[in-house]
C-alpha positions in Angstrom: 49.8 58.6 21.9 50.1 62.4 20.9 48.3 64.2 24.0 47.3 66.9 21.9 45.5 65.3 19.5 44.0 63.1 22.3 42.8 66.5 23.8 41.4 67.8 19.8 39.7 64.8 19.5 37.3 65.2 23.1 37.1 69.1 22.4 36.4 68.9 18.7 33.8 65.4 19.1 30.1 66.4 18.4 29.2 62.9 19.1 30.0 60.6 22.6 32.9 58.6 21.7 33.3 55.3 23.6 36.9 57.0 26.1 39.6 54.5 26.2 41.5 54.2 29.9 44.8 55.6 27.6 43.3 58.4 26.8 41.2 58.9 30.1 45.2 58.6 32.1 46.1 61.4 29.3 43.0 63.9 30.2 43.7 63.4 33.7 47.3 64.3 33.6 46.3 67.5 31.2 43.6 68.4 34.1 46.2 67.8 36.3 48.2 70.6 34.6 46.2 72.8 34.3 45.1 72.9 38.2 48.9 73.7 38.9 49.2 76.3 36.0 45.9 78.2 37.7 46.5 77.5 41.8 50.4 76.4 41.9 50.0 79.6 44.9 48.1 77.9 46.9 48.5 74.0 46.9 50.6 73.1 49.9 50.7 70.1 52.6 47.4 71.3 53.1 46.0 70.5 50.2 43.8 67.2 49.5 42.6 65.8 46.0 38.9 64.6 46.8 37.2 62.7 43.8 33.5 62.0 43.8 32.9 58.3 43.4 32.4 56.9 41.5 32.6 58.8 38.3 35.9 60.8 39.6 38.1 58.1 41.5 40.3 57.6 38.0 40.4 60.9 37.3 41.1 62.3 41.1 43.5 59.5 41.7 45.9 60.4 38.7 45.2 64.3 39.5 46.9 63.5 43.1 49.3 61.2 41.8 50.5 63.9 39.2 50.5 67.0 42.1 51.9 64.7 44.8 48.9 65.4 46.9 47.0 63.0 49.2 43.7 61.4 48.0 40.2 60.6 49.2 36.5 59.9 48.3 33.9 61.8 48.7 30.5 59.3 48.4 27.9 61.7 46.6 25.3 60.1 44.6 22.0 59.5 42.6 19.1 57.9 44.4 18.4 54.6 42.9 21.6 54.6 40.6 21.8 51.1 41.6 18.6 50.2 40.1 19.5 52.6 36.6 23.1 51.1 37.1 21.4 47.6 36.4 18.9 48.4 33.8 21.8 50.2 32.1 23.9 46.4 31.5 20.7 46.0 29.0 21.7 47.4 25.9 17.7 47.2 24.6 16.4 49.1 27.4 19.2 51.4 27.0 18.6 52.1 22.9 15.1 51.9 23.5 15.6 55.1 25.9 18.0 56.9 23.5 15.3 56.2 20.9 12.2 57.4 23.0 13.8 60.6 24.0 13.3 61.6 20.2 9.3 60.8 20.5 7.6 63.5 21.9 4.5 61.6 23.9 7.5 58.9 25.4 10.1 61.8 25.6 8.4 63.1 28.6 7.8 60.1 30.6 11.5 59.1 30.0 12.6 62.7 31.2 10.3 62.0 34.7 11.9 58.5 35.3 15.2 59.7 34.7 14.7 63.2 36.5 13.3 61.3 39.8 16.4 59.2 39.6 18.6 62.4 39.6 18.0 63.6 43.4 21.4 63.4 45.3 21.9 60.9 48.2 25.0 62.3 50.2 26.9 60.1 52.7 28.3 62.2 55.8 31.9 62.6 56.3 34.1 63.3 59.0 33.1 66.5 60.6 36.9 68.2 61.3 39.0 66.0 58.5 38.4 68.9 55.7 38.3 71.8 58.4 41.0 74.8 57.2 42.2 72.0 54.3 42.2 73.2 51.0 40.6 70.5 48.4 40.6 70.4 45.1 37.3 68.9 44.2 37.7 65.9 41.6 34.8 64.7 39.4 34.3 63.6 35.7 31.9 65.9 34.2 29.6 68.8 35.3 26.1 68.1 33.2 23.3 68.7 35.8 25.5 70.3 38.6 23.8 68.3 41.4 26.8 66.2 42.3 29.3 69.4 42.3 27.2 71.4 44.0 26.3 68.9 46.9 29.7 67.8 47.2 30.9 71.5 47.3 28.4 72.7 49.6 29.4 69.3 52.4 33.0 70.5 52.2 32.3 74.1 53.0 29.9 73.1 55.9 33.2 71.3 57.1 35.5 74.5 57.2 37.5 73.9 54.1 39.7 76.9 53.7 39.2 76.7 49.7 38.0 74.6 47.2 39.1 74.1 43.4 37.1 72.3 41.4 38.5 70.3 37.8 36.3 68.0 36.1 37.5 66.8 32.7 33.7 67.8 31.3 31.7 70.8 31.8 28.7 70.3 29.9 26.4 73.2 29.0 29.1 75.9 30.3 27.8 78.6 28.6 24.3 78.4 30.0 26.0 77.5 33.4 28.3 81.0 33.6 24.8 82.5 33.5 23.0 81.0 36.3 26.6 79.9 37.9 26.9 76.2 39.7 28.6 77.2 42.4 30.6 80.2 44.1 34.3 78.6 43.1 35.6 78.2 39.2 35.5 75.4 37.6 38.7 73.6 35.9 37.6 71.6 32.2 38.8 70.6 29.4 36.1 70.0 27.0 32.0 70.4 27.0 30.8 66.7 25.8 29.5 64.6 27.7 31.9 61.0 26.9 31.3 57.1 27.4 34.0 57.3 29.9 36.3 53.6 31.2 34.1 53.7 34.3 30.6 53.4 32.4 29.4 50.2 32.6 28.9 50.0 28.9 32.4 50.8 27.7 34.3 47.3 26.9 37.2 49.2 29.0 34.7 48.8 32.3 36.6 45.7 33.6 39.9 47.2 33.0 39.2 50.5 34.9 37.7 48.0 37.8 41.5 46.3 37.6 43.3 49.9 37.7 41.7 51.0 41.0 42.1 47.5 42.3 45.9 47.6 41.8 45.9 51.6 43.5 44.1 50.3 46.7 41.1 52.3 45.3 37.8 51.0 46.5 34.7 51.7 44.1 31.6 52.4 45.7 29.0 49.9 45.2 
């Protein structure tokens, strides 16, 4: 598979496209890349790759592989994303939201179920493991900046001497250079939003499940 084109097709897609774990390895690699093009200065033996679970184990995992860097978890995320984890194996419920979003009176009591689903739960970490460690900060996309920013602001509390953060999506980037996520800058490769191997709705889900099993990678139920 040309890696290029793979990379056109994501940067260049004004629709989501259903991500295949192929192409997911290939943006991971290319992320990889370009960490080391921007920071091969600083990474050292004190560097760790830290990916966000769930949505950046794939992602951080091959980023650490690539750099020959040691990897680990951090477990940010949504309150109740069981429960919208659960209504989302319901492919009705889930067309019927796409659908109401474009209805103006059900467009705003979608927004307020999804938005009080969105509050970050964080789960504490060890308090010296990241102190005077430089991380690079692993997730899949940027689209709210809850996730990056929590996550960012844990590993600072802990003393990190630096943080890099990579995501293979930064959604909205323009409008987030104006009000700026967080204080460090942010590694992407495109600005869309994907179906990605680790949503449950991509027919890839099962085989993502399979390639952290086979890396010792434990998903975060």
């Amino acid at each position: 598979m040309d890696k290029q084109k793979v990379l056109e097709k994501y940067v260049q897609a004004n629709e989501k496209l259903y991500m295949s774990m192929e192409e997911s390895e290939i943006l991971s690699q290319m992320l990889a890349n370009k960490i080391m093009e921007k920071h091969s200065g600083v990474i050292d033996d004190d560097t760790i790759v830290v990916g966000i679970a769930n949505g950046g184990l794939m992602v951080a995992k091959i980023v650490a592989e690539k750099l020959n860097l040691p990897f680990e978890t951090l477990k940010i995320r949504r309150k109740n994303s069981k429960i919208k984890r659960y209504f989302g194996n319901f492919k009705s419920i889930v067309k019927f939201c796409s659908v109401s979003l474009n209805i103006p009176i059900l467009s705003t009591l979608i927004k307020y179920i999804i938005n009080s689903m969105n509050q970050i739960e964080k789960v504490d970490c060890d308090e010296n493991r990241y102190k005077n460690k430089k991380i690079i900060l692993i997730d899949d996309c940027v689209e709210s900046g809850a996730s990056i920013r929590v996550s960012h602001d844990i590993l600072q509390e802990k003393n990190a001497s630096l943080i890099v953060v990579g995501v293979l999506t930064f959604k909205n980037f323009n409008k987030f250079q104006e009000t700026s996520v967080i204080n460090s800058p942010i590694i992407f490769l495109n600005t869309k939003v994907m179906h990605y191997p680790w949503s449950q709705n991509n027919k890839q889900y099962d085989d993502f499940l399979k390639w952290l099993s086979c890396r010792n990678v434990q998903i975060w139920e």
